[in-house]
Phi, psi and omega in degrees: 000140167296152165286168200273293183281122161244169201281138181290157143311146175236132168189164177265016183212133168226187196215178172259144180237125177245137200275096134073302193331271211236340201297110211222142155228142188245106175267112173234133358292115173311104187320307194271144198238319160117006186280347185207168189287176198203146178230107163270132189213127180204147196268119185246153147224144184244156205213028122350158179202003173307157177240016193255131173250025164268161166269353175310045201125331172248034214232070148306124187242149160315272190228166167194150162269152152241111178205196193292138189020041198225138174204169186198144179180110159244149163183224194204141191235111185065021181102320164332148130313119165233172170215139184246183172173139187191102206259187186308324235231303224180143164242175187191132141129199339287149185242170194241136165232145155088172157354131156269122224273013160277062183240002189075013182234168176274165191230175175219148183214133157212114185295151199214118144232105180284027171079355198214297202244163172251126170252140165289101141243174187239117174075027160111349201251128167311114190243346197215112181215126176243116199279110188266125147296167156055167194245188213242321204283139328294133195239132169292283177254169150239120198230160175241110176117337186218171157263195216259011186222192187297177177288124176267133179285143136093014182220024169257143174290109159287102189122232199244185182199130180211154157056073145309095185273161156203098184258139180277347189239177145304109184255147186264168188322328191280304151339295217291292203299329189287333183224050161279327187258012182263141153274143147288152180248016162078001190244349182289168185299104166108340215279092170282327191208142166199142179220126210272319224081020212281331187330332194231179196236130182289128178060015157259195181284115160248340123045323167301329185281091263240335194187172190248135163301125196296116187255058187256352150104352183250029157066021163326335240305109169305113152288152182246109165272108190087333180301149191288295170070019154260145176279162218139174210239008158228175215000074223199148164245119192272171167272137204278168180224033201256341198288092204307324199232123179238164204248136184236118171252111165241168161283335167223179212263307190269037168279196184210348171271122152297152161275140146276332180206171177196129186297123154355111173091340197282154180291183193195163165226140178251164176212198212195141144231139192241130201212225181024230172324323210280148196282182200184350179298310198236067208275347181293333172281347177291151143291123203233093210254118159270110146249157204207120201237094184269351190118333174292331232105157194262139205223148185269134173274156176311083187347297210259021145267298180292139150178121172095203208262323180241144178163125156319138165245117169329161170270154195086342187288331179243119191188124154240172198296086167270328178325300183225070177272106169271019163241340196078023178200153190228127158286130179217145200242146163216122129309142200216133178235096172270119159265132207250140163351303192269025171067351138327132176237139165204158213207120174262208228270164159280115188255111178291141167242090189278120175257117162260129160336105159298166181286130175275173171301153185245176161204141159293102163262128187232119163249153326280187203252013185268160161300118200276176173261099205326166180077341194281139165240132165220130198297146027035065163295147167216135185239140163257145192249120184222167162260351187262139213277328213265024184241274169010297167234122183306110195250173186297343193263002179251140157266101206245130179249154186223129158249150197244163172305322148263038181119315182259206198236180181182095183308135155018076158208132190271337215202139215166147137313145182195115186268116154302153194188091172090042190311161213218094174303141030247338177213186175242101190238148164246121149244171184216149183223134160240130180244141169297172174280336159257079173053009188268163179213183163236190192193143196206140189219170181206169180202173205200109174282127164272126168266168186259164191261129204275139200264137189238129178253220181232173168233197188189124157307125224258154179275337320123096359286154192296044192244008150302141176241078193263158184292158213244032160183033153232096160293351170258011208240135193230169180246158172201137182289147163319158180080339199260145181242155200213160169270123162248147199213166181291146168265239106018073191301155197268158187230157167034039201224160150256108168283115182248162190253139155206161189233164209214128161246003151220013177101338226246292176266167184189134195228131184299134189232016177143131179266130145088012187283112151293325177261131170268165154278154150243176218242052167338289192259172326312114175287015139329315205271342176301203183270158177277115161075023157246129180267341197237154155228135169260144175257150166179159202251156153242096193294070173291136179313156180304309174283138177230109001297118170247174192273003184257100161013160064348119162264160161261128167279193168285182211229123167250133147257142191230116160284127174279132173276150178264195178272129167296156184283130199308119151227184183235178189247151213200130175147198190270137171278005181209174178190193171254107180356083203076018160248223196187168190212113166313122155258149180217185146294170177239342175220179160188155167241147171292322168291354193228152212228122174284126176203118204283128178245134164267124180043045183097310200289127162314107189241341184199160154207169198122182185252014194216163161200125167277108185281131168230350135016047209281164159135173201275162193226124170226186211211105165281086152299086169241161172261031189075343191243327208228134176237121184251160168254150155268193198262146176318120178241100176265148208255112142284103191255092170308126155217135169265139165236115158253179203214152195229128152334172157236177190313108160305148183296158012270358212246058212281332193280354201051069105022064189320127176098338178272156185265158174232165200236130182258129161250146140247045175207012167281114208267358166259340179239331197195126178209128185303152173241159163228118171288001176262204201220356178218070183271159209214028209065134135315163180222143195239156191245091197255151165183139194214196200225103217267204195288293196325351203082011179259125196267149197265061170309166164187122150263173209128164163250349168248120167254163151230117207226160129239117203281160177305190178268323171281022182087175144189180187253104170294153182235144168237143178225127190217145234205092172284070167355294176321293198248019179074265318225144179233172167182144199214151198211160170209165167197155192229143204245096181257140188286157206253121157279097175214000000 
């Protein structure tokens, strides 16, 4: 299948191209009436293919009048020139004259009416003259392409049409010929009508376009009947082939692509194609006149630059005013007027050239300019920075293109906002590429560092060396002996930071010791060198942003303390200083830490550790307090272990025999006979206890210290219990007394 879109033409002359068919442009009323003389003129190429050189049926026409019973239709039959013509008086045709104008190249044809007679010419040379009875008046219409009645097949003109003349006078062979090969500015004298063709985007969509324009300023205007005016190269306006002599700018002379545009100063080559007519054998010999059109008028170029048929331009030599250029670009049009030995003159086509301003070097401004924070939003300027006035404020010839932080994109603005939204590490970048109108371009970029939000892990007192003491319920917190050096190291890893350590003895200032260390010393000694009354330094890592400055916290770890251990504090052992025999006495502390480690001596001897001791013991009792660095004592705590041994008389006189039936008398306190002993020192009197079994079988108390009984005849057992107040301690004894029968 064909595509549907074909690509427009690029060229600097275009023309109408009429399919055969149907394609008419049409003027009604026609400024020429036929009542005074008149001159018609149009530049053709014809791409016909009939092979019949008859008109019968084949009588394309070129051009034509029309009015009540009046007609004039030139075109061409079978490649001929022909004319029909039919005045007040007579009619005549059509008949064929001259040359065959199928030939693939373009012609110029001009009708001539002096009012009496109709003349031909063809490419400037009189080929035809026909003597008119009767006047031409009235003439209506004038049409292009058809003739003046209905559609005929096969009898519209096939190929192009361009520079469409319409003169109120006789214009003579010499006028025709000077200027056939010329644009008109449409201002000339006598000029009623003119149609350039210009009108259209050559082989593109013209379809919006209702007439090709008069430019003589009386509105003359063609309508366009039929034309397709899609693009493509039939019924259309295409780029022209008419130009005898055309004009070529390349960068190097065997390229084969024209230039369109050019930066300000780059060399060139200009060249002549020399075609139609014009002779080429002594081409050396032409006179060659070069102009240049900015818009002002057409101005002569330098000779002895500009000169001859072919020839290089140096770089600098075609350069305009870029300092203070507000578009970065001048349309410059160039012409070439060749006079040939034999006085010919031909003048080719206008060759647009657009000289673009090169690019100074570009920069980038971003406000603000600081290091953002993954997450952050910010308003964003962004200036693009140039010395050229026409990048600076962005002109049509210039192109400044932006790719943005997310992706898209943003046209021909020097200066703009740009809402941030969530930054995104690692950076923020703008780039820009500007181009000039001939492709050239510069490129400039800026970026804005995003840092990540720094992840803070922990740290820990390191096992190595073992001299840390941690507490035993504060995990941040270790004891350590003076003199001793010790490690703090990352635990818990830190992300997306700088660690830097520092230490603090009051939490309040904190000084820096070192970047990016998993393990620190800590810098314990000479504790001389600390603050008066301070015991503890604290450690902490401070999770600094990758950037500095940035937009992202600090974060903070946990913060360890290393407590200086000190001498413990004096206590004392608490508990009974005396006790009884085989009974015990708890000792304890008056104050104690879970940090300090105890151990209890009896009389010099290691007997415990701990914070407690059960004493059975008599002797002094102490206590070695250390914290691993310092060792302390309590004050000696002596032990008094109470004991009674009592002791019983046997029967005091007079019954020293126990005498059955006589009572006998027992002491435990008699110093003649039995007397209780205390190993203490805090008797406080006894108290004595008897108890017994008399003969009835009744058991017996008596206090005292002296008893007196009389035991049965089978005996019995005194029991004594004897009962130290002071020092609490008891103690018991017996003796059993059976009486002597004699």
């Amino acid at each position: 299948m064909m595509p549907l879109f074909l690509p427009a033409q690029s060229c600097d002359d275009t023309v109408l191209d009429f399919d055969g068919v149907n394609d008419v442009v049409q003027l009604a009323p026609s400024p020429i009436t036929g009542n005074s003389a008149f001159t018609v003129e149009a530049r053709f190429l014809s791409t016909a293919t009939s092979g019949s050189t008859s008109c019968s049926g084949n009588f394309k026409r070129l051009f034509s009048f029309i009015g009540t019973g009046r007609r004039i239709e030139v075109g061409e039959c079978g490649g001929n020139p022909s004319i029909y013509w039919a005045s007040s008086a007579s009619s005549q045709g059509p008949i064929s004259f001259g040359a065959n104008i199928r030939d693939g190249s373009c012609h110029h044809l001009a009708m001539v009416y002096t009012g009496t007679n109709l003349v031909i010419y063809l490419d400037g040379v009189s080929v035809h003259t026909v003597s008119i009875p009767g006047t031409f008046s009235p003439l209506s219409t004038f049409r292009a392409g058809q003739w003046g009645g209905g559609l005929t097949p096969n009898e519209n003109w096939k190929g192009t049409i361009d520079e469409v003349r319409l003169w109120n006078v006789a214009r003579t062979q010499a006028e025709i010929d000077a200027n056939r090969t010329l644009r008109l500015t449409g201002t000339e004298p006598d000029l009623e009508a003119y149609w350039q063709m210009e009108d259209g985007i050559p082989a593109g969509n013209n379809t919006a376009i209702p007439m090709v324009n008069d430019l003589t300023g009386n509105a003359n205007h063609g309508t366009l009947i039929n034309f397709s005016l899609m693009p493509g190269t039939t019924s259309n306006f295409v780029c022209t082939g008419c130009n005898p002599v055309e004009v070529f700018i390349k960068d190097y002379a065997t390229r084969t692509i024209d230039l369109q545009e050019i930066c300000s100063g780059d060399p060139v080559h200009f060249c002549l194609a020399l075609g139609g007519n014009i002779p080429t054998t002594n081409a050396s010999c032409y006179d060659v006149l070069w102009e240049y059109n900015d818009g002002a008028g057409w101005t002569p170029l330098p000779a002895g630059t500009f000169s001859g048929i072919c020839f290089p331009i140096a770089a600098g030599e075609i350069s305009i005013d870029c300092v203070t250029s507000p578009t970065g670009s001048v349309e410059r049009y160039y012409r070439a007027t060749i006079t040939t030995p034999a006085g010919c003159i031909y003048v080719s086509n206008e060759y647009l050239l657009k000289i673009c301003c090169p690019l100074s070097p570009v920069s980038i401004s971003l406000t603000p300019n600081t290091t953002l924070c993954e997450g952050d939003n910010v308003l964003i300027a962004v200036a693009l920075n140039s010395p050229d006035p026409f990048v600076a404020t962005p002109a049509g010839e210039v192109n400044i293109l932006w790719s943005l932080p997310d992706g898209t994109t943003m046209s021909n603005s020097s200066t703009f906002n740009y809402q941030v939204n969530s930054a995104s590490p690692p950076q923020v970048c703008f780039s820009v590429v500007v181009t000039n109108c001939a492709a050239k371009s510069v490129s400039a970029s800026a970026c804005i560092t995003v840092d990540k939000q720094p992840v803070c892990g922990t740290i820990t007192g390191m096992p190595v060396p073992a001299n840390l003491i941690p507490d035993q319920t504060d995990p941040n917190l270790y004891y350590i002996c003076p003199g001793d050096d010790a490690a703090v190291g990352v635990d818990m890893p830190f992300m997306d930071c700088h660690k830097n350590w520092q230490y603090s003895f009051d939490q309040l200032t904190w000084n820096p010791l070192g970047i990016s260390n998993n393990v620190q010393n800590t810098n314990i000694l000479p504790s001389y060198y600390w603050p008066a009354g301070a015991t503890s330094i604290y450690y902490r890592i401070e999770c600094l942003p990758i950037s500095s400055p940035s937009g992202c916290i600090p974060c903070n770890s946990n913060v360890i303390e290393i407590r200086l251990l000190t001498v413990p504090l004096p206590v004392n052992i608490l508990g009974d200083n005396q006790i009884c025999k085989g009974d015990f006495s708890t000792l304890t502390l008056s104050g104690s830490s879970s940090n300090l480690q105890y151990t209890w001596l009896w009389n010099g001897k290691v007997v415990g550790t701990g914070t407690s001791y059960t004493a059975t013991e008599a002797g002094c009792y102490w206590v070695e307090i250390t914290n691993g660095c310092q060792v302390a004592e309590t004050p000696k705590f002596c032990l008094e272990v109470c004991e009674i041994i009592p002791i019983i008389s046997c029967p005091l006189a007079p019954n020293e025999c126990a005498k059955l039936g006589d009572p006998i008398t027992i002491t435990a306190s008699d110093s003649n006979f039995a007397e209780p002993s205390l190993s203490c020192a805090n008797n406080a009197g006894f108290i004595y206890t008897w108890t017994w079994i008399d003969g009835n079988g009744n058991a017996q108390t008596y206090t005292g210290d002296t008893l007196t009984d009389t035991p049965p005849m089978a005996g019995t057992t005194y029991h004594l219990s004897i009962f130290d107040p002071g020092s609490g301690c008891s103690a018991s004894n017996e003796i059993t007394i059976i009486p002597c029968n004699f």
